[in-house]
C-alpha positions in Angstrom: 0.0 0.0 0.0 3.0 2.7 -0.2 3.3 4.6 -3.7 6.9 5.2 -4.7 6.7 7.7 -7.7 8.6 10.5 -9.6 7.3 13.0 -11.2 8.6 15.4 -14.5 7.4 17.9 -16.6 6.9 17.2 -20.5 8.9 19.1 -22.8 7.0 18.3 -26.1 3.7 16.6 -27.2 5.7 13.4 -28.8 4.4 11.2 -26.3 0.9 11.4 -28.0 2.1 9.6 -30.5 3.5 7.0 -28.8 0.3 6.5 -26.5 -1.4 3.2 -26.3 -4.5 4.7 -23.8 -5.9 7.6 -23.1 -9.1 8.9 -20.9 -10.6 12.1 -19.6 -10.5 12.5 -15.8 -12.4 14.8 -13.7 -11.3 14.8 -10.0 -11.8 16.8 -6.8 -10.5 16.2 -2.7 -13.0 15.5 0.0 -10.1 16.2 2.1 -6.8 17.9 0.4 -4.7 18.1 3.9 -0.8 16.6 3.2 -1.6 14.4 6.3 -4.6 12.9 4.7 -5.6 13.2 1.0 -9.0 12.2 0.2 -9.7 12.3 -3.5 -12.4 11.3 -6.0 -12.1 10.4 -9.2 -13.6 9.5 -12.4 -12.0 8.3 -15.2 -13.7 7.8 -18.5 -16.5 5.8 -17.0 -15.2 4.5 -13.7 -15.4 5.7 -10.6 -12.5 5.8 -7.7 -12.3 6.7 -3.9 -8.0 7.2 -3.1 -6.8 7.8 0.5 -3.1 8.9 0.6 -0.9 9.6 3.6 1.5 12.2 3.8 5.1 11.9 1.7 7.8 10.5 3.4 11.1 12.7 2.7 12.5 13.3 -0.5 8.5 12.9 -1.8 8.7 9.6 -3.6 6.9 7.6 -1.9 3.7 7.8 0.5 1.0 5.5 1.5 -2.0 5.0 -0.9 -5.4 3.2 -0.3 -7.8 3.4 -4.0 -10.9 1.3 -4.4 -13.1 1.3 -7.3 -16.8 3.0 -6.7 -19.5 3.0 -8.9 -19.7 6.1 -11.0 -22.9 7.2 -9.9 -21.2 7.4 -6.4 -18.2 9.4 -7.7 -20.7 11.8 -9.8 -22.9 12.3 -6.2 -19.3 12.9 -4.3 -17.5 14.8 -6.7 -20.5 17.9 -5.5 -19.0 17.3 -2.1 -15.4 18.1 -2.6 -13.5 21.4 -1.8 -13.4 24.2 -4.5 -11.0 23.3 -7.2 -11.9 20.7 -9.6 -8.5 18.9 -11.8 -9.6 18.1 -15.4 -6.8 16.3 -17.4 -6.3 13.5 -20.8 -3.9 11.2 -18.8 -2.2 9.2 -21.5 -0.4 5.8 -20.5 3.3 5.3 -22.6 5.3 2.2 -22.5 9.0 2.9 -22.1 11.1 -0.1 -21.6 9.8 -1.9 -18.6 7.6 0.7 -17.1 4.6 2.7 -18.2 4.6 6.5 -17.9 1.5 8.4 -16.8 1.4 11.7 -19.0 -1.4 14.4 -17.5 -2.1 17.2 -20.2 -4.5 19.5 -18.2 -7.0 21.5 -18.9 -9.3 24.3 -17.0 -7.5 26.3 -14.4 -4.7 24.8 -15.3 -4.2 24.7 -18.9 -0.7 24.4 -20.2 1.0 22.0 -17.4 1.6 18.4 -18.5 3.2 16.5 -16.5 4.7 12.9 -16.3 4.9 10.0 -13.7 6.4 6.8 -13.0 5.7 4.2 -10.6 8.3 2.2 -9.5 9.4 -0.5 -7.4 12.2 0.9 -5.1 13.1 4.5 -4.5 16.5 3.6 -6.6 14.8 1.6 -9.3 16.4 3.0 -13.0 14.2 3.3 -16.0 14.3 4.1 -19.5 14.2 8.7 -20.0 12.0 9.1 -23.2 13.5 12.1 -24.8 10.2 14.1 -24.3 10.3 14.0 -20.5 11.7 17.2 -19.0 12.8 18.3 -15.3 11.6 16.6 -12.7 9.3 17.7 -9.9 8.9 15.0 -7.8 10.0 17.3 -4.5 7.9 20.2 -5.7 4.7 20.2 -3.6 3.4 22.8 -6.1 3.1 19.4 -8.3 0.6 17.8 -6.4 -3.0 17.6 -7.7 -4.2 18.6 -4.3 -2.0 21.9 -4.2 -3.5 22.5 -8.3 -7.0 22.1 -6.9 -6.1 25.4 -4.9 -3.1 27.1 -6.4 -4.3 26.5 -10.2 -0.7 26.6 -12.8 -2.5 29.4 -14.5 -2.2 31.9 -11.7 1.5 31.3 -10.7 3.9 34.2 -11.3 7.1 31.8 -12.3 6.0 29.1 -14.3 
């Protein structure tokens, strides 16, 4: 039940092409404290409840807890969550022996993509595609539960 993930920005849209899934997701947090994350999520036509703890140092890795809800359970909790809805295409890329999750967003925070990787260990190596760009993973900013509130579009420095 721990996560261990690193995050990057994208550089360029080649990894559309490359893309063997993609699917809309709409998302909000019943709870977006760093102690206690409680988000919903649909995506395409599923429906998921995810409990994550706070990140242990460095930010790679964390406790997580997802089940999957039926969608007319997500649709009635999605009107609960706080103010700041994520919309994003995440689009799933095969490089080497792990998958990348890719994040174009849209709404309040149009223009970020952003790119993940789940991994085994903390000092697990994998393939770089050459459209993955600096990474982020320590940058709280990052987080979909700090872009429900701080949306990319209104940061001075991007």
């Amino acid at each position: 039940m721990v996560e261990i993930e690193r995050k990057f920005l994208v550089k360029s849209e080649d990894f559309k092409e490359q893309a063997f899934t993609q699917n809309k997701i709409a998302q909000g947090y019943l709870s977006s404290i760093p102690e206690r994350t409680v988000r919903v999520r649909i995506k395409g036509t599923r429906g998921f409840l995810t409990i994550k703890g706070i990140g242990h140092q460095g930010g790679m890795s964390r406790f997580e807890w997802e089940n999957e809800i039926p969608l007319e359970e997500a649709q009635e909790l999605l009107k609960l969550c706080e103010k700041g809805k994520i919309e994003k295409t995440r689009f799933e890329i095969k490089s080497g022996n792990h998958i990348f999750e890719v994040d174009e967003f849209y709404g309040e925070n149009e223009g970020l993509i952003m790119a993940e990787i789940e991994l085994k260990s903390e000092t697990e190596t994998f393939e770089r595609p050459e459209w993955l760009g600096e990474e982020v993973t320590n940058d709280e900013r990052y987080y979909n539960a700090y872009l429900s509130k701080n949306p990319f579009k209104d940061w001075k420095n991007n």
